[in-house]
C-alpha positions, 0 to 999 in steps of 0.5 A, spaced: 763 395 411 761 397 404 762 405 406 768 403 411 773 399 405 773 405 400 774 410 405 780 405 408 782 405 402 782 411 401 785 414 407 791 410 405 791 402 405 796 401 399 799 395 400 797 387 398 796 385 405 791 391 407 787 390 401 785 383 402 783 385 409 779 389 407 776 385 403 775 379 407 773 383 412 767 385 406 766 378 405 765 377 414 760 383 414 756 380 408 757 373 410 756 371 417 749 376 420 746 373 412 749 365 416 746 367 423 740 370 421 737 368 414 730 370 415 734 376 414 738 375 409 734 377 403 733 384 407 740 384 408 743 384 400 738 389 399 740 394 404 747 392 401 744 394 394 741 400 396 748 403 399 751 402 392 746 406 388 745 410 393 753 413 393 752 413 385 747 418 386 749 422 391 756 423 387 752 425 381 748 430 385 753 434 387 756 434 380 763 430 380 767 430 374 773 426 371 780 427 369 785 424 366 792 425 369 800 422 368 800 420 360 792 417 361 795 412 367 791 415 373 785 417 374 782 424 379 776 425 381 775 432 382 769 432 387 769 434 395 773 429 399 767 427 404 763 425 398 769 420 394 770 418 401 763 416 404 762 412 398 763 406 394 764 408 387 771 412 390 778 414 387 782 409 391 789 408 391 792 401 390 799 398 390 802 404 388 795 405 382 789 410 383 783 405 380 776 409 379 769 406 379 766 400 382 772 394 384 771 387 382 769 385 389 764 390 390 762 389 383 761 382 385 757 383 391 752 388 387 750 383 382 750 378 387 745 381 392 740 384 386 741 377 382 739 374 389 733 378 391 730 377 383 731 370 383 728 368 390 722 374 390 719 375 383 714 371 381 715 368 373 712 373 369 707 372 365 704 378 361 710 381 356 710 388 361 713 384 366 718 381 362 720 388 360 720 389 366 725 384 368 729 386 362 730 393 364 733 391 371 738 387 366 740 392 362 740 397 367 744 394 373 750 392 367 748 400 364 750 402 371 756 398 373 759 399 366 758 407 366 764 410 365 761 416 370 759 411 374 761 403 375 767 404 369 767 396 370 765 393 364 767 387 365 763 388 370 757 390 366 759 384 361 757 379 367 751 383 370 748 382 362 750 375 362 747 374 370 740 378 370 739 376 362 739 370 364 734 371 370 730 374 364 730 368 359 728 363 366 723 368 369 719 369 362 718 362 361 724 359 357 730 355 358 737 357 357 740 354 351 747 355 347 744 360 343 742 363 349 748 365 352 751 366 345 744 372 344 747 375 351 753 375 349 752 379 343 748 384 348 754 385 352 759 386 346 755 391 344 754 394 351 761 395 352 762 397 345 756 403 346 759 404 353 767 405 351 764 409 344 761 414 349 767 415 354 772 416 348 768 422 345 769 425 352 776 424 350 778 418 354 777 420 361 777 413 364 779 406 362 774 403 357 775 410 353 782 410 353 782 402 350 777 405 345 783 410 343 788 405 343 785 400 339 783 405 334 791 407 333 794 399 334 788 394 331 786 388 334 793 386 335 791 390 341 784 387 343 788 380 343 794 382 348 788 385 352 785 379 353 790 374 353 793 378 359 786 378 362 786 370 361 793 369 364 792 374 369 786 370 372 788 363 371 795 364 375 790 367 381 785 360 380 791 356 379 795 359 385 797 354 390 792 357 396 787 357 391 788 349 390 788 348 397 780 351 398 779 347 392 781 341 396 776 343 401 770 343 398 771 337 395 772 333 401 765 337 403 761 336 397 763 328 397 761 328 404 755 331 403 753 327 397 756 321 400 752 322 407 746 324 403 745 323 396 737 324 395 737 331 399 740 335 395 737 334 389 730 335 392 731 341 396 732 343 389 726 340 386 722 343 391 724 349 391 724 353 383 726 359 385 733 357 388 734 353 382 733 359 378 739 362 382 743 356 382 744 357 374 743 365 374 749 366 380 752 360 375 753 363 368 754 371 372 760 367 375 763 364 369 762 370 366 765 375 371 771 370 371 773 370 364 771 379 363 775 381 369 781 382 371 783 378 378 776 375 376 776 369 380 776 374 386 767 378 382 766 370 381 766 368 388 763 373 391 757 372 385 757 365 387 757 366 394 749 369 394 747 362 390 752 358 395 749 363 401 741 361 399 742 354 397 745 353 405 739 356 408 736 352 404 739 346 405 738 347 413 731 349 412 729 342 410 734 338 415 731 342 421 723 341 418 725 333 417 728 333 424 722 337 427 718 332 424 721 326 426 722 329 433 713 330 433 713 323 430 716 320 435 713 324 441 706 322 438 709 314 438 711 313 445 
């Protein structure tokens, strides 16, 4: 799915309803097999992990290159159709605009399968070379993600910054506190900055550039309506009435649950550490791509959804050792 979306995508589904089809039918093929089969789910993010790296460096082995077109509102690729089509770093057309990098939801589905695989599987670290390991993959996947010859998602690169720094901070011994994220947040303005200087030397050839440009001709005046239109954007989406019927739901879910069983929650999470870790990284990647991105509750979810994934597995785990144990204990007492 992650191949066949882009390619749908770009052999011509530019209408609203075709979009999101494609999208939940993305979030089915990464959802269910990782419910029905969670011994595999783990294996399962990495391979979707995998694919997207693996489309970024086959598009740069063969040399693409970008350029700017109709008064810097669309941007073309110019590679060979087979690659832009296999891959999901594609020019794609949507609603009538031709969009360039990596979406929000696929973006959000990078960072929450590698966010996944960083909390559940690497062990805390305990020497200074294992911590700037863990730093190397944060600045690297937000590098990736935000590259505007890659990724060109710095909203996306924002949240990655905040998600894996995060996971860094827990994995090296530390909690994360408000200064933490205030730490983080600066190294994602400088992130994005660096990346957006870099892309207007090149002249502006995608968005982050082409923002660079017109922020230093129209001030901050610009930056603000930019980001007063990316906040009412994403608060018109989260406060939809759909959306209010879903909250609505998981409400009900979340009280029966805690009604039903008040303690187990919480000690599954006392049990297991790691899941914690990915409770609170998964937390702060989503709240930030909510807030960094246009249509951000849409990346937020999707974050969320491998924490929310983990923590489910989990919780079935532990039900289904309690009744294996209950079912032994009462076959050894009759």
């Amino acid at each position: 799915m992650l191949v066949l979306v882009p390619l749908v995508q770009y052999v011509g589904v530019d209408s609203a309803v075709g979009y999101w089809v494609a999208a939940f039918g993305l979030w089915l093929v990464l959802s269910v097999p990782a419910v029905l089969l969670p011994s595999k789910a783990l294996r399962y993010a990495l391979a979707a992990v995998v694919l997207v790296v693996c489309a970024a460096l086959i598009l740069a082995a063969v040399g693409w290159g970008l350029t700017a077109a109709g008064a810097g509102r669309v941007v073309r690729v110019d590679a060979p159709w087979f690659f832009i089509s296999l891959s999901v770093l594609s020019d794609f057309p949507l609603i009538g605009v031709r969009f360039h990098g990596l979406g929000n939801e696929l973006m959000g589905v990078l960072i929450g399968s590698l966010l996944s695989l960083v909390c559940l599987t690497v062990s805390p670290a305990r020497t200074a070379w294992h911590r700037f390991w863990l730093w190397l993959v944060a600045v690297g996947t937000a590098v990736f993600i935000g590259h505007p010859l890659l990724g060109d998602n710095a909203g996306g690169a924002a949240s990655a910054v905040f998600g894996f720094g995060a996971a860094a901070v827990v994995l090296g011994g530390s909690r994360v506190r408000l200064k933490t994220l205030l730490g983080l947040g600066a190294l994602a303005i400088g992130l994005v900055v660096g990346l957006a200087v870099f892309d207007a030397a090149l002249g502006g050839v995608t968005h982050l550039g082409r923002t660079a440009l017109v922020l230093k001709h129209q001030g901050a005046g610009y930056l603000w309506a930019l980001v007063g239109r990316k906040l009412a954007l994403n608060f018109s989406l989260a406060a939809d009435p759909r959306a209010l019927w879903f909250y609505a739901g998981v409400a009900v879910l979340v009280g029966v649950w805690t009604s039903l069983l008040p303690g187990f929650t919480r000690e599954v999470l006392q049990r297991r550490p790691h899941l914690r870790r990915l409770v609170l990284c998964a937390g702060i990647s989503a709240a930030a791509a909510f807030l960094l991105n246009d249509t951000g509750v849409i990346p937020a979810g999707f974050v969320a959804a491998g924490a929310i994934l983990a923590f489910a597995e989990a919780l079935v785990d532990e039900a289904s050792a309690a009744f294996a144990e209950d079912s032994a204990y009462l076959s050894k007492n009759q």
